[in-house]
N, C-alpha and C positions, 0 to 999 in steps of 0.2 A: 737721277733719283736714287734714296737710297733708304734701306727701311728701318725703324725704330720699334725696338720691343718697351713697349710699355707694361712695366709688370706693378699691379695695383696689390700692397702688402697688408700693413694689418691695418685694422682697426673700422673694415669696412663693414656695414650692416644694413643689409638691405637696401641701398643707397645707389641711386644713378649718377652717371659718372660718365661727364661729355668732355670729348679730346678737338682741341682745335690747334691747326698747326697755322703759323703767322697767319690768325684771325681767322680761320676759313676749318668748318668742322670737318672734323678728319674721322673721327668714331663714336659711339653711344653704347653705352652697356645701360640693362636698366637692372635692378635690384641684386647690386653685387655685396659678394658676404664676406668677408675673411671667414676660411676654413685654420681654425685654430691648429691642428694638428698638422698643417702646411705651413702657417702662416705665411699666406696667399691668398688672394681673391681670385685673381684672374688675369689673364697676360689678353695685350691688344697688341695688333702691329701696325701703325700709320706709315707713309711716304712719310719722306722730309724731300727739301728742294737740295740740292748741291752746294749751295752757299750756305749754308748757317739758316737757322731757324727759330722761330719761337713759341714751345707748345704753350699752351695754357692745358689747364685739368681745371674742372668744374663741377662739385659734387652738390646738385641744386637740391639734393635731400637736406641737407644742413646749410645751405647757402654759404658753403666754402669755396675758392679758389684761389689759384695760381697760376702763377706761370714760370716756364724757366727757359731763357736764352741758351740754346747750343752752340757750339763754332767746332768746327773739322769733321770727324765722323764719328759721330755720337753711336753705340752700338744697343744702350739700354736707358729706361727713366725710370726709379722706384718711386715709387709713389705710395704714402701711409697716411693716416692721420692720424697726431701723435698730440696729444693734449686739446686738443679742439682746433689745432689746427692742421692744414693742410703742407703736407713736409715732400717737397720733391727733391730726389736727388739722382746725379749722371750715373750709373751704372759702368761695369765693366762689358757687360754681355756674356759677359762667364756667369750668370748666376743661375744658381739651379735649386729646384726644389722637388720633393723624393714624392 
Protein backbone atom coordinates (compact mmCIF):
# COMPACT_ATOMS: atom_id res chain seq x y z
CA UNK A 1 0.00 0.00 0.00
CA UNK A 2 0.94 3.35 -0.53
CA UNK A 3 -0.49 6.85 0.46
CA UNK A 4 -1.93 9.60 -1.65
CA UNK A 5 -1.99 13.30 -0.69
CA UNK A 6 -5.15 14.76 -1.94
CA UNK A 7 -4.83 18.43 -1.85
CA UNK A 8 -8.48 20.15 -2.60
CA UNK A 9 -7.55 23.84 -4.28
CA UNK A 10 -9.64 26.41 -5.26
CA UNK A 11 -12.97 27.25 -5.82
CA UNK A 12 -14.36 25.22 -2.94
CA UNK A 13 -17.27 26.67 -0.77
CA UNK A 14 -18.73 25.18 1.94
CA UNK A 15 -19.03 22.06 -0.08
CA UNK A 16 -18.60 18.15 0.85
CA UNK A 17 -16.25 16.30 -0.74
CA UNK A 18 -16.20 12.36 -0.80
CA UNK A 19 -13.04 10.34 -1.99
CA UNK A 20 -13.42 6.86 -3.21
CA UNK A 21 -10.65 4.82 -4.33
CA UNK A 22 -11.52 1.87 -7.19
CA UNK A 23 -15.14 2.34 -6.00
CA UNK A 24 -14.81 1.73 -2.32
CA UNK A 25 -15.01 5.15 0.01
CA UNK A 26 -11.74 6.20 1.18
CA UNK A 27 -12.48 9.76 2.87
CA UNK A 28 -15.40 12.47 3.62
CA UNK A 29 -14.67 16.07 4.39
CA UNK A 30 -17.82 17.92 5.01
CA UNK A 31 -18.16 21.92 4.37
CA UNK A 32 -14.79 22.58 2.81
CA UNK A 33 -13.78 26.22 1.73
CA UNK A 34 -10.97 27.44 -0.30
CA UNK A 35 -8.93 29.85 2.03
CA UNK A 36 -8.21 32.52 -0.63
CA UNK A 37 -5.11 33.70 0.78
CA UNK A 38 -3.80 29.92 0.42
CA UNK A 39 -5.60 28.93 -2.24
CA UNK A 40 -6.27 25.74 -0.51
CA UNK A 41 -9.12 24.10 1.12
CA UNK A 42 -7.69 21.19 2.71
CA UNK A 43 -5.30 18.30 2.08
CA UNK A 44 -6.63 14.45 2.66
CA UNK A 45 -4.49 11.33 2.64
CA UNK A 46 -6.08 7.89 1.29
CA UNK A 47 -4.22 4.24 0.80
CA UNK A 48 -3.98 3.38 -2.88
CA UNK A 49 -3.54 -0.52 -3.56
CA UNK A 50 -0.06 -1.37 -5.33
CA UNK A 51 -1.28 -1.84 -8.76
CA UNK A 52 -2.68 1.39 -10.10
CA UNK A 53 -5.86 2.68 -8.98
CA UNK A 54 -8.94 4.70 -9.63
CA UNK A 55 -10.10 7.70 -7.34
CA UNK A 56 -13.21 9.39 -7.98
CA UNK A 57 -13.88 12.88 -6.07
CA UNK A 58 -17.49 13.72 -5.63
CA UNK A 59 -18.69 17.09 -4.50
CA UNK A 60 -22.51 16.23 -3.72
CA UNK A 61 -22.95 20.04 -2.75
CA UNK A 62 -23.01 20.84 -6.44
CA UNK A 63 -23.57 17.38 -7.88
CA UNK A 64 -20.09 17.45 -9.39
CA UNK A 65 -17.73 14.40 -10.03
CA UNK A 66 -14.80 12.63 -11.22
CA UNK A 67 -12.59 10.57 -11.44
CA UNK A 68 -8.96 9.99 -12.46
CA UNK A 69 -6.92 6.66 -13.28
CA UNK A 70 -3.52 6.43 -11.68
CA UNK A 71 -0.53 3.89 -12.75
CA UNK A 72 2.93 3.66 -10.92
CA UNK A 73 3.39 5.84 -7.83
CA UNK A 74 1.24 8.56 -7.85
CA UNK A 75 2.52 10.97 -4.90
CA UNK A 76 -0.34 13.92 -5.05
CA UNK A 77 -4.13 14.57 -6.81
CA UNK A 78 -5.19 18.42 -7.06
CA UNK A 79 -8.14 18.83 -7.21
CA UNK A 80 -10.19 22.61 -8.05
CA UNK A 81 -13.20 23.42 -9.58
CA UNK A 82 -12.61 25.54 -12.25
CA UNK A 83 -15.74 26.83 -14.33
CA UNK A 84 -18.38 24.56 -12.96
CA UNK A 85 -16.45 21.92 -13.25
CA UNK A 86 -14.68 19.58 -11.48
CA UNK A 87 -10.68 19.46 -12.74
CA UNK A 88 -8.47 16.72 -11.22
CA UNK A 89 -4.93 16.53 -11.88
CA UNK A 90 -1.58 14.11 -10.90
CA UNK A 91 0.56 16.23 -8.82
CA UNK A 92 4.26 16.05 -8.12
CA UNK A 93 3.98 15.77 -4.14
CA UNK A 94 6.29 18.58 -4.04
CA UNK A 95 3.55 21.01 -3.60
CA UNK A 96 3.46 23.29 -0.98
CA UNK A 97 1.43 25.88 0.41
CA UNK A 98 2.65 28.94 3.06
Amino acid sequence: MQELLIILQDGFESDDVAVTVNGKPAAFEKEVSTRMLLGMADELTVELPAKGATVGIEVSSRKLSATKKLAGKPKSLIVSIEEGELVLREGTGREAFL
